[in-house]
Backbone as a printed PyTorch tensor [residue, N CA C, xyz], in Angstrom:
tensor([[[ 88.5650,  79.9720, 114.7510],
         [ 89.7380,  80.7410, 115.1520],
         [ 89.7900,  82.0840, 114.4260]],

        [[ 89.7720,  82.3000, 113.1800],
         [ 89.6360,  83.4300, 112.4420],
         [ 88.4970,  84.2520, 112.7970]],

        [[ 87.1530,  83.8300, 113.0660],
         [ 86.3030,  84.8790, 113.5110],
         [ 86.6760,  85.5640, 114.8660]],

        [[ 87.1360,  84.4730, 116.0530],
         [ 87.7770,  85.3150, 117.0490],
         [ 88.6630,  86.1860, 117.0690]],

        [[ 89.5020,  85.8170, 116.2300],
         [ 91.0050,  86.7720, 116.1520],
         [ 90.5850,  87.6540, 115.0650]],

        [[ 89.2810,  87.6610, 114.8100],
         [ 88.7160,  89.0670, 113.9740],
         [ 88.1440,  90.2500, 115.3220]],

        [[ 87.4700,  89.3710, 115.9160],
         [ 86.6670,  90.2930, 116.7310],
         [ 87.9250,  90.6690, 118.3030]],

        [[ 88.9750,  89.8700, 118.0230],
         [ 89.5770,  90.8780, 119.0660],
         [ 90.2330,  91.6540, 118.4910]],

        [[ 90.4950,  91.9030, 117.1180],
         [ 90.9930,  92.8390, 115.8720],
         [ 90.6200,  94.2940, 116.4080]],

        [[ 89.0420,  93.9110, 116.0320],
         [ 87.8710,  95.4390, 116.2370],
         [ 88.3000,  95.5830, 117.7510]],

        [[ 88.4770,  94.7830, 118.3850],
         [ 87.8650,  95.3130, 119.8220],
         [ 89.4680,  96.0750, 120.3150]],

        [[ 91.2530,  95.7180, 119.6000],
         [ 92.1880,  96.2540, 119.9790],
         [ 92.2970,  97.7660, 119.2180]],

        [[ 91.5460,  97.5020, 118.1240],
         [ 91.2940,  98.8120, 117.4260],
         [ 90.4570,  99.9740, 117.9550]],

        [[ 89.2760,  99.3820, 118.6110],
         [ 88.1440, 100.7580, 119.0130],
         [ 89.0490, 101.1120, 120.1550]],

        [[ 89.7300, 100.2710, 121.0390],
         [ 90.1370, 100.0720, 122.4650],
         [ 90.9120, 101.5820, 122.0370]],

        [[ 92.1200, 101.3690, 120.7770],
         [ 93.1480, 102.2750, 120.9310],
         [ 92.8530, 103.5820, 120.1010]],

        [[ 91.2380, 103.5300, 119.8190],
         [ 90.5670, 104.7020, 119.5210],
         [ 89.7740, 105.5630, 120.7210]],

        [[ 89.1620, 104.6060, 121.7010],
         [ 88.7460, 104.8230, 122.6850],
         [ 90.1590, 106.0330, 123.6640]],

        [[ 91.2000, 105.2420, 123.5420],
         [ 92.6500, 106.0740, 124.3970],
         [ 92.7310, 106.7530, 124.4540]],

        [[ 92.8750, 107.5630, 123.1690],
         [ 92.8820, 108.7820, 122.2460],
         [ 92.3800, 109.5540, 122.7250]],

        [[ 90.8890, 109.3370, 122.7180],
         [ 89.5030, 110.2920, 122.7860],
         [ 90.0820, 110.5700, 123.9550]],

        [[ 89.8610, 109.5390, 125.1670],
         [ 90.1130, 109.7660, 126.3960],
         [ 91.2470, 110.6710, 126.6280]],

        [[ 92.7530, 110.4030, 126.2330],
         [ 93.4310, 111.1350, 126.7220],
         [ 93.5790, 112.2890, 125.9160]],

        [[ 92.9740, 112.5770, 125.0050],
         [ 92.6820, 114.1970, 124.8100],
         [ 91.6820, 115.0140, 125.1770]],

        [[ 91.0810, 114.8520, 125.9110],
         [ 90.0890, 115.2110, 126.3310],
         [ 90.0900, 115.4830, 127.9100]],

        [[ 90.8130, 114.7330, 128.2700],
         [ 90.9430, 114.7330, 130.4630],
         [ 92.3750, 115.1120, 130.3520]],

        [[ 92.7030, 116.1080, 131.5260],
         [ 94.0880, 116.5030, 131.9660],
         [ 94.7310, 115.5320, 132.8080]],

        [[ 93.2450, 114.2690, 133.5180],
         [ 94.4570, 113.7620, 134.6750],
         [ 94.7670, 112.1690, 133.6310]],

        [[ 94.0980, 112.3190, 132.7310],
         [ 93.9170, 110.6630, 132.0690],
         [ 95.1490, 110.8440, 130.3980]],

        [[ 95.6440, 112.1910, 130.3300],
         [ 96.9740, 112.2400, 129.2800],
         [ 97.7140, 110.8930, 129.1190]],

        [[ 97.9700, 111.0250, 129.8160],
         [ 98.9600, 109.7120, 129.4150],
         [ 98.1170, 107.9810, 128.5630]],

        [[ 97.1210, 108.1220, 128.7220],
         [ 96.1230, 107.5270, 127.6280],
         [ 96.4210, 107.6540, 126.2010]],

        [[ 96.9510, 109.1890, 126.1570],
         [ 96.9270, 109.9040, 124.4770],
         [ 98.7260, 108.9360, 124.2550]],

        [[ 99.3090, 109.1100, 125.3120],
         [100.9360, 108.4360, 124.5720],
         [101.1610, 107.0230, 124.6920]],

        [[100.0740, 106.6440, 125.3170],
         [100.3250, 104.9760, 124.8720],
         [ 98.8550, 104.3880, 124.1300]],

        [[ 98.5540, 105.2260, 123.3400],
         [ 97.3770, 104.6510, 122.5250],
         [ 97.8860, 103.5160, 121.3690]],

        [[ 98.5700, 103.4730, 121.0070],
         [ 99.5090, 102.4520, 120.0120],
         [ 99.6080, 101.1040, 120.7720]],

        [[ 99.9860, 101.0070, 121.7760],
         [100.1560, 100.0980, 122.4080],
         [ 99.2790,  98.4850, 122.4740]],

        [[ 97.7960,  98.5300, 122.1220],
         [ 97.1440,  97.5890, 121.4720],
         [ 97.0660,  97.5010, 119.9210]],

        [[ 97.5700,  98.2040, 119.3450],
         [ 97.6200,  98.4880, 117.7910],
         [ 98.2840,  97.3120, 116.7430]],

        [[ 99.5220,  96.3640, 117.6720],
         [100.5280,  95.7590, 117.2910],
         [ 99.4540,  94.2020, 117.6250]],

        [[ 98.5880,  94.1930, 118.5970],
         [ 97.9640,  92.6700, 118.5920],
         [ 97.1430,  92.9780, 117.7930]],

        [[ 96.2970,  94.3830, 117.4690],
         [ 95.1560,  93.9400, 116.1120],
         [ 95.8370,  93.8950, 114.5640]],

        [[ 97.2000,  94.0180, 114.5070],
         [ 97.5730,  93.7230, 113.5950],
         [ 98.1260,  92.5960, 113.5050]],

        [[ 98.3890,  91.4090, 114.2610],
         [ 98.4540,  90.5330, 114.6340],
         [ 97.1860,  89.5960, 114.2440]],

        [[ 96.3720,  90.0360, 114.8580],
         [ 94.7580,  89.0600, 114.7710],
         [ 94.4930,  89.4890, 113.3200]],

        [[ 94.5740,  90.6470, 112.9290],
         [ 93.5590,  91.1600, 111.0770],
         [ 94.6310,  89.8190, 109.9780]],

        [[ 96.1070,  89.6140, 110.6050],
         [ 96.6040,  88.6520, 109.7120],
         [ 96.2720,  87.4070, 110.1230]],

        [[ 95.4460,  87.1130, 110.8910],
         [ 95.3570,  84.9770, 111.3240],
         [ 93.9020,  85.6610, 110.5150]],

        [[ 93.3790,  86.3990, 111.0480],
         [ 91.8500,  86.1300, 110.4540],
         [ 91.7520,  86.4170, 109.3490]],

        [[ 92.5730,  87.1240, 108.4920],
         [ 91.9140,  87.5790, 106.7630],
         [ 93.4820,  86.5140, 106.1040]],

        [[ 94.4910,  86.0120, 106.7830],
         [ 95.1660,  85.3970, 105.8090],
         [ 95.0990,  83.9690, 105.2170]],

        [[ 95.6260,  83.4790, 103.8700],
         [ 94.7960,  82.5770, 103.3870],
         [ 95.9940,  81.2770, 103.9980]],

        [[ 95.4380,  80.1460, 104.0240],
         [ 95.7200,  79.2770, 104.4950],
         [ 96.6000,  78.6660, 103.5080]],

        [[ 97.5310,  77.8040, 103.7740],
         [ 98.2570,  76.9110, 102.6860],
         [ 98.0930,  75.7470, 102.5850]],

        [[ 97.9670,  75.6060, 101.3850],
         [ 97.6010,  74.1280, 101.0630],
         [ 98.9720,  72.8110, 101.2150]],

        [[ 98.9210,  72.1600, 101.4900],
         [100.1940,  71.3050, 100.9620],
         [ 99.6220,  69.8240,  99.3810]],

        [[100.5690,  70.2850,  98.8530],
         [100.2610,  69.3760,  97.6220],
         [101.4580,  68.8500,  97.0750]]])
């Protein structure tokens, strides 16, 4: 579970780097540039299941 919810981490991250590029760069594809955030909130989501530590019960 943690390696997946790592690698859809990277992949919501490049995605909302990918946006960016795109919508600064094309006049008809702008609106790319104002919702680039918009996958930002599930890779911060996945970077905490996959790097956080588990609890023990004792």
């Amino acid at each position: 579970m943690k390696k997946i919810a790592a690698i859809i981490a990277a992949l919501a991250i490049i995605s909302a780097i990918v946006m960016y590029m795109v919508g600064s760069n094309s006049g008809h594809l702008s609106e790319l540039k104002d919702f680039f955030w918009v996958p930002l909130p599930l890779a911060l989501i996945c970077l905490f299941i996959a790097f956080g530590k588990k609890k023990e019960n004792v």
